[in-house]
N, C-alpha and C positions, 0 to 999 in steps of 0.2 A: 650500383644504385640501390638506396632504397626501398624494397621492394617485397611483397607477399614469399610463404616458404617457396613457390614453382617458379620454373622458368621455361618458357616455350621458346623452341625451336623447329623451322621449316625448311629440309633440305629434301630437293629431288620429289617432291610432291608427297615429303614425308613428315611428321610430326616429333619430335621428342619434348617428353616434359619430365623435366631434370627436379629431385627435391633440392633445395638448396642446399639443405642438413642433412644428414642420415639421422633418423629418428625411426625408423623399423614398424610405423604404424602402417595398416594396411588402408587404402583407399578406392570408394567404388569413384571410374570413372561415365562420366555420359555427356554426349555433345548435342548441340543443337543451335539453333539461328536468333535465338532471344537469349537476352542478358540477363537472366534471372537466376537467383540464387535458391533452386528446385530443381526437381526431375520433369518435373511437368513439360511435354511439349520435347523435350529430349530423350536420345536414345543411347541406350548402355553400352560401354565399348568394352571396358573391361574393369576386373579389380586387379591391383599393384602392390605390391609391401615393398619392392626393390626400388633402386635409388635412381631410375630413370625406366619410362616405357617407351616403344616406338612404335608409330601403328601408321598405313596411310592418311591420309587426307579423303577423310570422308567427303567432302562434298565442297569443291574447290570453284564451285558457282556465288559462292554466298560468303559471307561471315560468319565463323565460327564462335561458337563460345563453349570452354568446356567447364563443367561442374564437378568438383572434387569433393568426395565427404568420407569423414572418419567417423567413428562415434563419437566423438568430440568436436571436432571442425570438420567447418565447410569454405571452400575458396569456388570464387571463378575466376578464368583466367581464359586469355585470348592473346593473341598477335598484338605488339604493341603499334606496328604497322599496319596500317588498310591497304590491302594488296587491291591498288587501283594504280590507273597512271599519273599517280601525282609524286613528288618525291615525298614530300613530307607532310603526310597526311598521317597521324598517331593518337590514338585512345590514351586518355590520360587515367586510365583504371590503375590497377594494384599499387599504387605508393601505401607504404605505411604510413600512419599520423600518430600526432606527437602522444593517443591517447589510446593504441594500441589498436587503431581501427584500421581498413583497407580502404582508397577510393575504389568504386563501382565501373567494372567495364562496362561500355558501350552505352555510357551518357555522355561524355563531354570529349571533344575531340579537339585537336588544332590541327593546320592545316597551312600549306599555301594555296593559291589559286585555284578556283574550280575549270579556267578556262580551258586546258588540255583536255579535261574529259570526253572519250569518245563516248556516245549512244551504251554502250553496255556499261561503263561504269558509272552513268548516273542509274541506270538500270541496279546495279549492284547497289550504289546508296540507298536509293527510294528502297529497295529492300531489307536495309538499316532501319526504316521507317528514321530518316534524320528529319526533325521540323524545323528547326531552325538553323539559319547558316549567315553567323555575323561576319560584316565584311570590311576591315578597317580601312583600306585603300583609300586615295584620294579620286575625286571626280575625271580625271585622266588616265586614270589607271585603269578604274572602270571601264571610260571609254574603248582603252586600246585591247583589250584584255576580257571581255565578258564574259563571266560565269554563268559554265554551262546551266542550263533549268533543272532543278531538283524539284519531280513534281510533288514529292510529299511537304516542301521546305518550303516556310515563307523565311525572304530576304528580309536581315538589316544593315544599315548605314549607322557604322561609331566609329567615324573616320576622325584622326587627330590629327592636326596639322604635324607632317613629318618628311621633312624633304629628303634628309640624309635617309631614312630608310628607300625612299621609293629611288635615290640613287644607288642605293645598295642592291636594289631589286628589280633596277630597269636592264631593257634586252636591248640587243642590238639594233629589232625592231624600234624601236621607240628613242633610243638614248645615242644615237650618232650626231645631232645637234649638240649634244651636251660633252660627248668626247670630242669634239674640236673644240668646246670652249677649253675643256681642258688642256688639249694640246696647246693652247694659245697661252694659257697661265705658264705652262711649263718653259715655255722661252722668255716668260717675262723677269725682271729683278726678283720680285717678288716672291718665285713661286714654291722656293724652301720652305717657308716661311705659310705663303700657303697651304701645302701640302700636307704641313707639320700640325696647322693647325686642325682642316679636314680630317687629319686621324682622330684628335680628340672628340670630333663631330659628333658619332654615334652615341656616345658617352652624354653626352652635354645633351643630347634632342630627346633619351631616357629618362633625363632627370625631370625634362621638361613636360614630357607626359602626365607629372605629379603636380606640379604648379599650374601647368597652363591651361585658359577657360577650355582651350576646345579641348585636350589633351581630360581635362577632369569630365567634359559632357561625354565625351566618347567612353570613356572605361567605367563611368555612372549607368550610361546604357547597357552597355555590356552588362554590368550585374544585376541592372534591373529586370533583363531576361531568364540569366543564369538563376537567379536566385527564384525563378518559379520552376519547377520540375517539370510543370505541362512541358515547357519550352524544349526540353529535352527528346532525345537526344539532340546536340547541336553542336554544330565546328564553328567554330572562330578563324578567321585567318586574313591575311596580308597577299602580298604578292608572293614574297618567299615562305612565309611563315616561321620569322626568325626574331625581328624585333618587336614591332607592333603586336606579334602575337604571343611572343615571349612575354612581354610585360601584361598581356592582359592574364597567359596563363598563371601568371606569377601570382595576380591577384585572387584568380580561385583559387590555388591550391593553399594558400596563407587562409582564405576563410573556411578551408577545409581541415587546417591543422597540418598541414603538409612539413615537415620540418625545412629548415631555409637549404640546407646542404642539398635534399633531395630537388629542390626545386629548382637548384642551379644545375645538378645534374639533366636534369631535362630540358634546360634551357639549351643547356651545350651538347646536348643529344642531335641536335638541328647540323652540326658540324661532319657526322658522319650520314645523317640525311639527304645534305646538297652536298657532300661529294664530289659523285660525276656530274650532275650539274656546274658546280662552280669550275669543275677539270674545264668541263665543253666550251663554259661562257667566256675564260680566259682565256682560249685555245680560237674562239671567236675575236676576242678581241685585239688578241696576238696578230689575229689577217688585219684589221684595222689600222692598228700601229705599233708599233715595235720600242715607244718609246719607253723606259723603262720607268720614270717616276709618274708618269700615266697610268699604267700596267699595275703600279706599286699601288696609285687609290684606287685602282677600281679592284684591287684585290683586297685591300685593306677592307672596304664597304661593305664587300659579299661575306668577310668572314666573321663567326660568331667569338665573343668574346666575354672573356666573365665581369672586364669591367664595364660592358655595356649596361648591364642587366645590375650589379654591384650599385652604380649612377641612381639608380630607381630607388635601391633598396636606403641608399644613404639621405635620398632627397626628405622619401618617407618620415625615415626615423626623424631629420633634422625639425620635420614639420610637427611631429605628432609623438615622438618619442618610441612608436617602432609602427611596422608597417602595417599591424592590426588596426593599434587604433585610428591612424591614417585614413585607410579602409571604412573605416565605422564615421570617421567625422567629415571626409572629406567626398566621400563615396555615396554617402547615408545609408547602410547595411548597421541594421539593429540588432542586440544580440541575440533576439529573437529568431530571427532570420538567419543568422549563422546557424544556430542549434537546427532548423529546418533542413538546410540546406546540407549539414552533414547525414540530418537523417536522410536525406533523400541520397546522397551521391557516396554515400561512405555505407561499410556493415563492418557489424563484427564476425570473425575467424570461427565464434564458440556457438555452437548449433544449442 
């Protein structure tokens, strides 16, 4: 992927951070619980010239950020995971852009559901200081599913009409009506035919994100938030945090300059995200029923794919000639407000 010269790794309550290159500069390191691109407020761990350091985990209550400087560059750099109980809760920091800059950890986040969170790990966001937490979900989902209180965070509603995702992202809890409809399609003439077309589902309800009124009110909101830095930090998220949030990620990191390759990279980062997740909810749904072309949608739904996301990127360009300007006409993000919004979420490497 993508990605700034470091790579961080946590094993055994340990840290390593890998230079990508060998380039033999030496650098001071120092960590701390703000995202800032300073020493300020952080403490020196060490200096490095070798091509990886390992040190413990200073302080495994909180979110770390650690600051890297040479007499030339400076990076930050953090977990691309939020070590909470969510699967896929990820800072969308260090991507390179197309004009040599990094996105900024620990402003923009995606996410699935807040509802899992026990008592400490909203403790550990409010610690994030996160203020905003956009919630795409429909009015059901809501219901069955409520996110936990983030007391630093005020809630939004930029919910797109999206059935295929919230069947992509529904539990056993909630969606055993909907597998007996299916069991029912499955004995019918029909349901090849059905079935075949339901794959192309996810695909076709992406596309529709870009055309459709609610589909454009909802991802309007979303950047009407994003694009003020107050708003920040702040998580986006779905039920899973896969499509709805896929496509709204897509569109910041395009106003960010994000190149299209890395963006699909993180789209399909969600894939080894829900994982054991999606192992468990199959493994659930196996006790339910055993029937195989059943089993085949509801696996087909839960899983990430590039032509979902691909659906958006083509609707765009069909509309506007690429996905920018899309953004800019159909979105209303002026290019005023892009130049802002890199200053704020994006720095450069060069001190």
């Amino acid at each position: 992927m993508s990605s700034q010269p470091f790579t961080i790794q946590r094993i055994n309550q340990q840290f390593t951070i890998t230079k990508s290159q060998k380039n033999g500069l030496s650098y001071e390191l120092f960590v701390g619980n703000q995202p800032t691109l300073s020493t300020e407020n952080k403490q020196f761990l060490a200096t490095f010239s070798d091509q990886a350091i390992t040190f413990p985990d200073p302080d495994s209550s909180q979110r770390l950020y650690f600051y890297l400087r040479s007499e030339t560059t400076h990076y930050l750099i953090a977990e691309r995971k939020v070590m909470v109980q969510l699967n896929n809760l990820r800072d969308l920091g260090g991507y390179l852009t197309d004009n040599g800059q990094i996105t900024r950890y620990g402003l923009l986040f995606r996410s699935d559901d807040l509802f899992p969170l026990p008592p400490e790990d909203c403790r550990y966001l409010e610690a994030m200081a996160i203020r905003s937490i956009i919630d795409y979900r429909s009015l059901a989902e809501r219901n069955s599913r409520p996110n936990k209180k983030i007391a630093t965070a005020q809630e939004y509603i930029c919910s797109p009409n999206a059935s295929m995702a919230e069947l992509a992202s529904a539990s056993m809890e909630t969606d055993k009506e909907r597998i007996d409809q299916l069991l029912k399609i499955a004995e019918s003439p029909d349901a090849q035919a059905y079935f075949e077309k339901g794959r192309a589902g996810m695909a076709e309800e992406m596309a529709r994100f870009v055309e459709d009124p609610l589909g454009i009110a909802a991802f309007k909101g979303l950047l009407t938030l994003v694009k003020n830095p107050d708003n920040a930090p702040l998580i986006q998220h779905c039920r899973g945090g896969k499509d709805r949030t896929g496509y709204g990620t897509a569109l910041i990191l395009i106003l960010l300059g994000v190149p299209t390759r890395t963006i699909f990279e993180d789209y399909l980062l969600t894939i080894e995200m829900n994982r054991e997740r999606n192992h468990k909810r199959m493994q659930e749904y196996q006790q339910y029923t055993d029937h195989p072309m059943v089993l085949k949608a509801l696996a087909d739904a839960m899983s990430t794919q590039e032509s979902y996301l691909q659906a958006s990127f083509d609707a765009m360009t069909r509309l506007s000639g690429t996905p920018l300007d899309y953004i800019c006409h159909y979105l209303g993000i002026s290019e005023a407000e892009i130049i802002r919004m890199r200053q704020a979420y994006c720095y450069s490497p060069e001190r």
